[in-house]
N, C-alpha and C positions, 0 to 999 in steps of 0.2 A: 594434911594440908600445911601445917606446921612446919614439917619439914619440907616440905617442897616448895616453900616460900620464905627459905633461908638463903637460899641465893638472890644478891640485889639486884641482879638485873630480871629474874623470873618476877619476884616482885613489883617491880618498877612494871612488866609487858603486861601481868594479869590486870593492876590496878588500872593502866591505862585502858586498857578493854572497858574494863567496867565502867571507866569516864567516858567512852568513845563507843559505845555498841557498833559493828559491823564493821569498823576499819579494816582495810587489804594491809596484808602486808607492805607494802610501799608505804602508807599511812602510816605504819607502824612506826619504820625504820624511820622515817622523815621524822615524826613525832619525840621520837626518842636518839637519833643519834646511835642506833647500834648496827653494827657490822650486819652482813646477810647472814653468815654461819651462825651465829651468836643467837640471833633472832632466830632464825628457821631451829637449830637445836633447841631451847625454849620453846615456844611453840610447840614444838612435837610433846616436847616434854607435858607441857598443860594440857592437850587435849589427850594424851595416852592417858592421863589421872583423872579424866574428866572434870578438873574445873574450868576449863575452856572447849567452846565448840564452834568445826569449821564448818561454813557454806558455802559452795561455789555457783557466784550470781554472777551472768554474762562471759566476762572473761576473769572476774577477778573472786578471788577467795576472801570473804569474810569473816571475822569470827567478832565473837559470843561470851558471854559469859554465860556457865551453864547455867538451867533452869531458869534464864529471862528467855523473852517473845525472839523468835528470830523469826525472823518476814518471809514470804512466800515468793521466790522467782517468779517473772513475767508466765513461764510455762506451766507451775504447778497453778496459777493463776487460771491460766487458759483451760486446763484440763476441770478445774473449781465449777467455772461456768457453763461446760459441755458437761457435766454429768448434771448438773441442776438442769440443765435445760434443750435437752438432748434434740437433733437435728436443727440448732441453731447458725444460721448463715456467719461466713467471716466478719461481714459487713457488723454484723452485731454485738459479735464478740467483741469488735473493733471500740464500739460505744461501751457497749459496758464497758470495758476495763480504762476506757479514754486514752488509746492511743491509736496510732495511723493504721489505714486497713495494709499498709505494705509491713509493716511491724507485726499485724497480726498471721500476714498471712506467712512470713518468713516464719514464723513458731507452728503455724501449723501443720506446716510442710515439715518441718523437724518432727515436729511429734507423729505426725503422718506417719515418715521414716523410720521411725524406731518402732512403729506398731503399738501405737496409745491409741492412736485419734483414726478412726473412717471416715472420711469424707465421700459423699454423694453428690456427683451433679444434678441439679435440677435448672435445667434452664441456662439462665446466666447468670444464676445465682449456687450457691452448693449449703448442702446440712452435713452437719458436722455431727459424730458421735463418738462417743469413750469406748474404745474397745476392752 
């Protein structure tokens, strides 16, 4: 750790992480003023040593300090709620998690897609289950 936190700029990106949980890179560079190469080489560097870790939420990559809380995507969210509570309609998923039914159903349809999630018509409503 020591040594890998003898370069001042690696220095400078971890320490700000850990002031800033889940900044994008763009946050980062803005925050700090460093070139893209400079930051993205860093960066790799910190999470190949595992004192930094990335998640990619929506469109953008966040990172972490390792071993703090990193938050659950909308999706790992949605999937949380259909295995607790299996054949649960969009509309409901929608409440619980309190966001719009076209938000939920744009995620279910992805998950749908990649073969996570079944969805079943019933009516003019559908159940949802964790594959």
């Amino acid at each position: 750790m020591e040594d890998l936190m003898q370069n001042a700029n690696r220095a400078l990106i971890y320490n700000t992480i850990k002031r800033n949980p889940g900044s994008s890179f763009t946050d980062l560079r803005s925050l700090l003023g460093i070139k893209n190469g400079t930051l993205s080489h860093h960066l790799v560097k910190l999470e190949r040593e595992g004192v930094v870790i990335s998640k990619k939420m929506g469109i953008f990559r966040r990172f972490y300090p390792s071993g703090g809380r990193v938050p659950k995507d909308l999706e790992e969210q949605i999937m949380d709620v259909v295995i607790v509570r299996p054949g649960i309609s969009q509309s409901r998923v929608a409440r619980e998690l309190d966001i719009t039914r076209q938000v939920a159903n744009y995620h279910i349809r992805s998950l749908k897609k990649r073969g996570h999630l079944i969805v079943r018509k019933a009516g003019r409503s559908s159940e949802i289950f964790a594959r």
